[in-house]
N, C-alpha and C positions, 0 to 999 in steps of 0.2 A: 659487271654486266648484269642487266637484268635476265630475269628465270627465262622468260620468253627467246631471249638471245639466247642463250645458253643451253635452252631446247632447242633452239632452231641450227646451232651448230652442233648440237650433239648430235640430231637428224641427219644432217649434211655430211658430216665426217662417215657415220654407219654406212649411206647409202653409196657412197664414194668407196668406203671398204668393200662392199657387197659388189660393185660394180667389178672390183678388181679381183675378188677371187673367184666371179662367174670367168674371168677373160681366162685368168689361171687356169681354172678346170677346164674349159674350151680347146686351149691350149694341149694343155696334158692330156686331154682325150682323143688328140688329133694325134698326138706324139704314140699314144698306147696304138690306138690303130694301126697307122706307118708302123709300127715296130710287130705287129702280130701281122700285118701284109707280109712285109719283106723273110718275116719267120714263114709261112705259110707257102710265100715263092723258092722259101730254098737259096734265100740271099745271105750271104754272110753279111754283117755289118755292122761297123761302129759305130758308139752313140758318143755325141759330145767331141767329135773328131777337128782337133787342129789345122786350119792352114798349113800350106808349106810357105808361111812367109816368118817374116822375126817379127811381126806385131799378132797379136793373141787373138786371133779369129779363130771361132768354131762353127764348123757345121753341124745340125743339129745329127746327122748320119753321113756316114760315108759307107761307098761296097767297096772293097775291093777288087772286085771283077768288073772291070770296065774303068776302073778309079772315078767313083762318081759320088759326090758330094750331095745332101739333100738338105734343104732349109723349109721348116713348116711355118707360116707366118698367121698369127690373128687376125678377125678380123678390123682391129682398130690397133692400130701401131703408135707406140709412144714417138718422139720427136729421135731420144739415143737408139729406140731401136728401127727405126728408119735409116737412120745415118745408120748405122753396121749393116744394116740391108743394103744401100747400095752402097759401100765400100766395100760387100763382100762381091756384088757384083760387080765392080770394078777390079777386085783381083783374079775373080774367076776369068774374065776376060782378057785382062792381061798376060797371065800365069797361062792361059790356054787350057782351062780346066774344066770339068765338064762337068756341071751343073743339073739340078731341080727343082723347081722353086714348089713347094705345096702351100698353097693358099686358104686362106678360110671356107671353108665349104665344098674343097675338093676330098677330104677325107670319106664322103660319103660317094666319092668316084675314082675310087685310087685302083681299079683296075684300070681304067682308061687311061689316069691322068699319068700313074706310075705305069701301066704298059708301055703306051707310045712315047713315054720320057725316054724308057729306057731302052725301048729297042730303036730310038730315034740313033744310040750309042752302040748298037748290034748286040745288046740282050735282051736271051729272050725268056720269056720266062712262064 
């Protein structure tokens, strides 16, 4: 390959990297939030919590009061984690499970979004 190729894909590979550890931290910032809310409400809650099916689904939180499962999603979702996004909403619905979805940009309104989630399920909090 010439030097020019081989800058131009050493450019492209970095900026691909950088793309992906901004969505990371985005990510992880939105997970630190939701975990110092539900600390702050007095929620008990698991991180990383299992389905109740035999295939490996986790929610990103669960409470146990109310049994309610929370998923925080990016805002750009790869192709695998789309598919486990609506497969998980396909079991939650199934299963009769009661569900949260937090979305990209709701982190900065998780009283609202996580109040009326939750007292839609009679907690109050």
């Amino acid at each position: 390959l010439h030097n020019q190729t081989k800058d131009y894909l050493l450019r492209l590979y970095l900026r691909i990297q950088l793309q992906l550890a901004h969505q990371v931290l985005l990510v992880l910032l939105a997970l630190t939030r939701l975990t110092v809310w539900l600390y702050l409400a007095q929620l008990t809650h698991a991180y990383r919590r299992a389905l109740p099916t035999e295939e490996l689904l986790l929610a990103d939180f669960y409470l146990p009061v109310g049994s309610v499962y929370i998923d925080c999603w990016g805002a750009e979702i790869a192709a695998d984690q789309l598919s486990s996004r609506l497969r998980k909403r396909e079991i939650y619905h199934e299963l009769k499970l009661r569900s949260i979805d937090i979305n990209a940009g709701d982190e900065e309104r998780l009283d609202e979004v996580l109040g009326r989630g939750l007292l839609a399920f009679g907690i109050r909090c």
